[in-house]
C-alpha positions, -999 to +999 in steps of 0.1 A: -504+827+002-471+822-004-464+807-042-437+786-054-416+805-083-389+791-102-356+795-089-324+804-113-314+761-107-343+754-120-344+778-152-308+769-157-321+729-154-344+737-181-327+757-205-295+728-207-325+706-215-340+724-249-313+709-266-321+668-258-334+643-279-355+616-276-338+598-255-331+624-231-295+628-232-278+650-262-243+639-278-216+651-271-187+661-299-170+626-288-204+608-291-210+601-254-242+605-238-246+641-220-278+639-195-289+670-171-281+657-141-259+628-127-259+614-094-226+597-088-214+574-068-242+566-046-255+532-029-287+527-052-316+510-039-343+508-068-375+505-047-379+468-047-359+455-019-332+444-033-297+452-014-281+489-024-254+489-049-226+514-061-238+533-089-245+565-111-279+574-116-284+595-150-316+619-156-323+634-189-354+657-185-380+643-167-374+607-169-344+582-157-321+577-183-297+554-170-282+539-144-247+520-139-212+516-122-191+548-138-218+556-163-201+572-196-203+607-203-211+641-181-239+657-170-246+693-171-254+692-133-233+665-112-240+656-075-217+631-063-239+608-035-208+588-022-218+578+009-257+584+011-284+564-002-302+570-038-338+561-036-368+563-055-386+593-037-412+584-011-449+578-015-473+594+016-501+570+009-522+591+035-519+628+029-538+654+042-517+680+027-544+695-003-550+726+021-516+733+035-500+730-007-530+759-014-510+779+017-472+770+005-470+748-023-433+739-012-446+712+010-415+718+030-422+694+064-426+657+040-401+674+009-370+675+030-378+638+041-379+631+007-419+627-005-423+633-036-460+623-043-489+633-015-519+610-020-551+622-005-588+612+002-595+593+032-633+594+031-629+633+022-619+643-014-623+683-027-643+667-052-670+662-063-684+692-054-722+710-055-730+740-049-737+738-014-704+726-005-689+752-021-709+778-003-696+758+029-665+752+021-662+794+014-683+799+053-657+778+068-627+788+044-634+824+034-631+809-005-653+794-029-630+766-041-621+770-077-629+737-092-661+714-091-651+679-101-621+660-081-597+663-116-601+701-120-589+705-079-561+680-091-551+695-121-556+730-100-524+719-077-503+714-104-511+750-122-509+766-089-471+754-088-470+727-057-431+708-051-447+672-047-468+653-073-503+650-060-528+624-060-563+612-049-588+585-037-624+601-043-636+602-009-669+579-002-680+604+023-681+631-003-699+608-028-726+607+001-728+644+009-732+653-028-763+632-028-776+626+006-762+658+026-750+653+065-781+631+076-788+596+086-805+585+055-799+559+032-800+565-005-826+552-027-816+529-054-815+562-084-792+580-057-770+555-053-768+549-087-755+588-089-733+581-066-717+550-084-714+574-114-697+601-092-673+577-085-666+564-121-663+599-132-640+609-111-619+577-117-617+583-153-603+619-143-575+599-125-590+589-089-566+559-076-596+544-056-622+551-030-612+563+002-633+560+034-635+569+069-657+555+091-661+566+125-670+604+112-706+615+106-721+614+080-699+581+069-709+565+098-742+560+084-732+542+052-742+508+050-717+479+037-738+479+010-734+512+004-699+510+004-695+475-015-717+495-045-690+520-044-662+506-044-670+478-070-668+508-091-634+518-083-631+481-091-644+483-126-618+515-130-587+500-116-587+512-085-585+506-048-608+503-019-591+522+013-602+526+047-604+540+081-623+513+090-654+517+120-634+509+153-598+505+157-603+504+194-632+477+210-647+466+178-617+466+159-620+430+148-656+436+137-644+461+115-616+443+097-640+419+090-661+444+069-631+455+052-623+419+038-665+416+030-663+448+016-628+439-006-646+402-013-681+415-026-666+440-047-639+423-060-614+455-055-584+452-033-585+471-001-558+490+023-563+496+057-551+533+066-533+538+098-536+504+114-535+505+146-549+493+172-564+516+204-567+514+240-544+492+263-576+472+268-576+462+232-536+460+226-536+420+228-557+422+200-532+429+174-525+389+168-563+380+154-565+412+136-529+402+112-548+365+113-580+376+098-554+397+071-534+374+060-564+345+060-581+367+039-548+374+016-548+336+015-577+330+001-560+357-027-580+386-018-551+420-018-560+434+016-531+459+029-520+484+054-500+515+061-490+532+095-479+558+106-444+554+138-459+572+167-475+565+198-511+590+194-535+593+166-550+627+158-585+642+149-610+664+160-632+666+195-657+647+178-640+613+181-650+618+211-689+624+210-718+601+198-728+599+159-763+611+167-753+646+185-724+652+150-755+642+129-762+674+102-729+690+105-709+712+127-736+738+134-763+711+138-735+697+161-730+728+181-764+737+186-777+701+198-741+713+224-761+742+237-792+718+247-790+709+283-810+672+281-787+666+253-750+678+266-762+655+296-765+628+272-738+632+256-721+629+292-732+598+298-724+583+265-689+596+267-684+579+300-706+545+289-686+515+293-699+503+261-705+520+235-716+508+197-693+537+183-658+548+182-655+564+220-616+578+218-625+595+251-632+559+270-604+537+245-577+558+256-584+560+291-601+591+299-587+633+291-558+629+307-545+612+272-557+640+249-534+663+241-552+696+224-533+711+197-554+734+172-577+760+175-594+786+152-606+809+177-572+831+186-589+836+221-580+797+229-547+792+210-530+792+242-543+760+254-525+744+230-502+718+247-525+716+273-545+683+281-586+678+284-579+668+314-554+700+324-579+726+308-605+708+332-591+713+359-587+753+351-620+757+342-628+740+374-657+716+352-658+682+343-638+672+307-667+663+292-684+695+297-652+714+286-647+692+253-688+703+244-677+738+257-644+744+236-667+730+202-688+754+206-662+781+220-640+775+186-669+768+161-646+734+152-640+704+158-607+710+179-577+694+168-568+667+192-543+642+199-550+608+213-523+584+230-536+555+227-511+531+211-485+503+219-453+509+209-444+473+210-474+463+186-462+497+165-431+476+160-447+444+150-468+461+126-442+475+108-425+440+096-457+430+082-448+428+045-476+446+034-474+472+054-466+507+039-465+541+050-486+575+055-482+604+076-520+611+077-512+645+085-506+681+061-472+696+045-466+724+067-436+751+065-419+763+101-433+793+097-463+821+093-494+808+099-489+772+104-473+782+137-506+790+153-511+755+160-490+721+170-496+695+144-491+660+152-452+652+145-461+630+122-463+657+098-428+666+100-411+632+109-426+599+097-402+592+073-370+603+084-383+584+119-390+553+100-352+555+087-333+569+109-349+553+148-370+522+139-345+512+106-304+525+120-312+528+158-334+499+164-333+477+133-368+467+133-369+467+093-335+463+070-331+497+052-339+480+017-366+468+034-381+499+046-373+521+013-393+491-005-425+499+014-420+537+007-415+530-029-425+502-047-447+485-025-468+513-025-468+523-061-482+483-070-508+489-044-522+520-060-512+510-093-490+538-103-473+535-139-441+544-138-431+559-101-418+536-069-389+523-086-354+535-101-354+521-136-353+535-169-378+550-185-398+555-149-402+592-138-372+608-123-387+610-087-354+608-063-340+611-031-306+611-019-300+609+018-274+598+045-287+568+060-259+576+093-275+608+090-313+610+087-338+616+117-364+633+128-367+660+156-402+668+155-418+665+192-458+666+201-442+694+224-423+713+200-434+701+163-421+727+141-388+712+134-380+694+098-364+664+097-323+667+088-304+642+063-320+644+035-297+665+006-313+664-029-355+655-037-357+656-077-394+660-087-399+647-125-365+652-127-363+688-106-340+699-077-370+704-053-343+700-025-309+712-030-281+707-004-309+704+019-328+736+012-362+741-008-354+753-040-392+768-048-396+747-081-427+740-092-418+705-097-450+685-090-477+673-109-506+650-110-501+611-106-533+597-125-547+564-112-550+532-140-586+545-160-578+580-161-591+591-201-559+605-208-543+567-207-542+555-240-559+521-227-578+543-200-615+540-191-634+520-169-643+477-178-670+459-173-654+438-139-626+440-116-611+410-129-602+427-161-575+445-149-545+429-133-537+435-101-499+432-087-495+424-052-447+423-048-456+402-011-469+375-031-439+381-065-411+384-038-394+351-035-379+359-001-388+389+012-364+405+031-355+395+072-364+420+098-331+431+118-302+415+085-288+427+060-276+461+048 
């Protein structure tokens, strides 16, 4: 596994550092301020909206020193931005990229777009951990994982050397498989009770919330109540309540109205990951879903959402296959697969015209729209590309007989994409002012052994897409606008201290980019490409992009949510409503216009 080492910029970087104070910045034999790096001359947008300006932006160590038209004094390093944009780097509020950072911690696919802090755990965290999911995590892995508790795998990353800081919701789903395994059961009033301590330890070891995701066994058998006891928790600690809710295709309205329950009851604000909403027969649906939002938001509950900009979600085989024949895990799952009576239930249910779970292979309007694009099993890599439907018609068998048959041929769940979205309502969603972003996909490199399968583009474009189509081609959000919900919208949501913003005093997390410039070129044909126009990612104040190449840094480190011990006023209260929480829609006096402005 390929490890990140530090390159001679970065030693050089550090050793013109031993000598600062304080402050950051040493004096020079004239008494000016020396700092270690200056960004001159770029349009600065500080993360909250407001229009870009000329100006320097000074670091001294790890931290923003200053920033200012012509800023006094010289910096050891000078990188003059006029031209681009200088941004606070961008915040992937749905990560999966905790695996791809143990193969190459350089995180190269989001770093050259300019993330600089990966935030994981819908519904799954790697922690907490028993021993059984270790010894499952090393059968499906080929490694017992190192760490127990959802902390140690955090604090883990940033010894391992990773370029992005890293972050973590503890995943409800892994609460319940600590406890209650893979079954449909509900816990008992002393397990639930372990599982609301789960979840406060691991917010006092710097969880930002509880994450969940709904339509996946075994999280599909969690109650509201369940949930609501979990996440009052994350309440209690600070944190958030975010979701992949139970439908976003036919019962998509039901579901949203669960989220605001769950978000009232518990008195925690909730994000919605990914909205979106599936299945042409559902798209005129997208109206009363942003009315039951923002009626909730006025009646001052903090409900939210991210997206990500492309047309197909993307997830495993068993999106599209009841709860009850996923029930126990994958093994229970393929060997209920191998059972006649039960593959020709399964058949039916797939093709049901109502079902009361999340049916991707109905919503999106049958194999056709499902693209296949990972396999374990080296024997079946090259039917990535193909379609369900395609791979059908070779085998000469129906799609739902191939989907049980490629499951149990790959001993996975099949990575699969599904196009199933409106890119008109994709627009729409995007001008919501709450609305942030998340690639809800891994940090791959173009190269080795991430090559053996086609990841959703996602994982290589949503940022630079965001900027460079939907912001300079097609104006759907004003680029202030749009760097706001990357930055400091984001960072209020999840309650981050001092990241989101340019300001100083706030961690030096920056991106300079050329706003003419920046796109993606990442295609569900051909994903391996990296998005271009991004020149410089500093990482707590460390090159981690340097004239648009990785420099190897180990710049990241862990982002700890609001009751994490180490906080000086950290720990868990007695009620949600002892902590503040900021919501910038409601502080913005006039948010910005979609389509105006710079």
């Amino acid at each position: 596994m390929p490890r990140l080492a530090p390159t001679s910029l970065f030693i050089a970087l550090l050793l013109a550092g031993c000598g600062a104070g304080q402050d950051g910045a040493t004096a020079t034999a004239q008494g000016t301020p020396a700092y270690d790096l200056v960004i001159r001359n770029g349009t600065v947008y500080d993360g909250s909206g407001a229009p870009g300006h000329i100006a320097d932006v000074a670091i001294a160590g790890d931290r923003i020193a200053a920033i200012g038209p012509s800023l006094p004094g010289k910096g050891r390093r000078e990188i003059d931005a006029a031209g681009q944009a200088v941004a606070p780097g961008f915040i992937n509020v749905l990560s999966w990229a905790a695996d791809s950072l143990l193969q190459d911690g350089r995180a190269q696919s989001d770093i050259r777009q300019g993330v600089t802090l990966e935030v994981f755990g819908e519904g799954h965290s790697e922690g907490p951990l028993n021993a059984k999911m270790k010894e499952e995590a090393a059968r499906q892995d080929g490694t017992v994982p190192a760490w127990t508790t959802l902390g140690e795998h955090l604090q883990f990353l940033e010894q391992r050397g990773v370029a992005p800081n890293v972050a973590s919701m503890v995943g409800a789903t892994t609460v319940r498989i600590h406890e209650l395994g893979q079954d449909d059961v509900t816990p008992d009033a002393a397990q639930l009770d372990r599982m609301r301590g789960l979840v406060r330890q691991a917010m006092e070891e710097g969880a930002l919330g509880v994450g969940s995701s709904l339509i996946y066994v075994p999280a599909t058998f969690a109650s509201t109540d369940e949930l609501v006891a979990l996440v009052e928790v994350a309440g209690q600690c600070g944190g958030i309540y975010t979701t992949h809710m139970r439908s976003e295709t036919d019962h998509i309205l039901e579901a949203v109205d669960e989220t605001i329950e769950i978000a009232r009851r518990s008195g925690t604000p909730a994000e919605i990951y990914h909205l979106k909403i599936g299945g042409p027969a559902n798209w005129d649906k997208l109206d009363a879903v942003v009315a039951r939002i923002e009626a909730a938001r006025a009646e001052g509950l903090r409900i939210t959402t991210d997206m990500y900009p492309y047309p197909a979600s993307a997830t495993g085989l068993d999106a599209a296959m009841p709860p009850w024949v996923r029930e126990g895990g994958l093994d229970a799952w393929i060997e209920r697969l191998r059972d006649p009576a039960m593959r020709a239930r399964v058949v039916a249910e797939m093709r049901a015209p109502e079902n009361d779970w999340e049916n991707l292979f109905r919503a999106v309007g049958g194999p056709q729209n499902m693209l296949l694009v990972a396999f374990r099993n080296p024997e079946l890599r090259p039917l990535i590309g193909k379609t369900l439907a395609e791979v059908a018609t070779l085998r000469g068998k129906p799609a739902e007989e191939v989907a049980m048959d490629l499951v149990i041929e790959d001993g996975s769940r099949v990575g699969t994409a599904y196009f199933g979205m409106s890119e008109d309502n994709q627009k729409r969603q995007m001008q919501l002012p709450y609305m942030s972003f998340g690639s809800d996909g891994s940090a791959p490199s173009a190269e080795g052994e991430f090559l053996k399968s086609n990841p959703h583009p996602r994982s290589y474009g949503t940022f630079a897409r965001i900027l460079g189509h939907y912001v300079r081609d097609e104006k759907i959000l004003t680029l202030p606008e749009a760097l706001h919900r990357m930055t400091g919208l984001p960072a209020a949501h999840l309650g981050l201290r001092d990241r989101g913003a340019l300001k100083p005093g706030y961690a030096a997390d920056v991106v300079v980019f050329d706003p003419a410039q920046i796109r993606d070129h990442s295609t569900f044909e051909d994903p391996h490409r990296y998005a271009t126009g991004v020149s410089t990612v500093l990482v707590n104040g460390v090159p981690a992009l340097d004239n648009g190449e990785p420099t190897g840094a180990p710049s990241g480190r862990v982002v700890r949510g609001r009751a994490w011990r180490g906080w000086e006023d950290g720990g868990c209260r007695a009620s949600s409503q002892d902590w503040n929480w900021p919501d910038p829609v409601r502080e913005r006096a006039q948010p910005a216009q979609a389509g105006k402005g710079a």
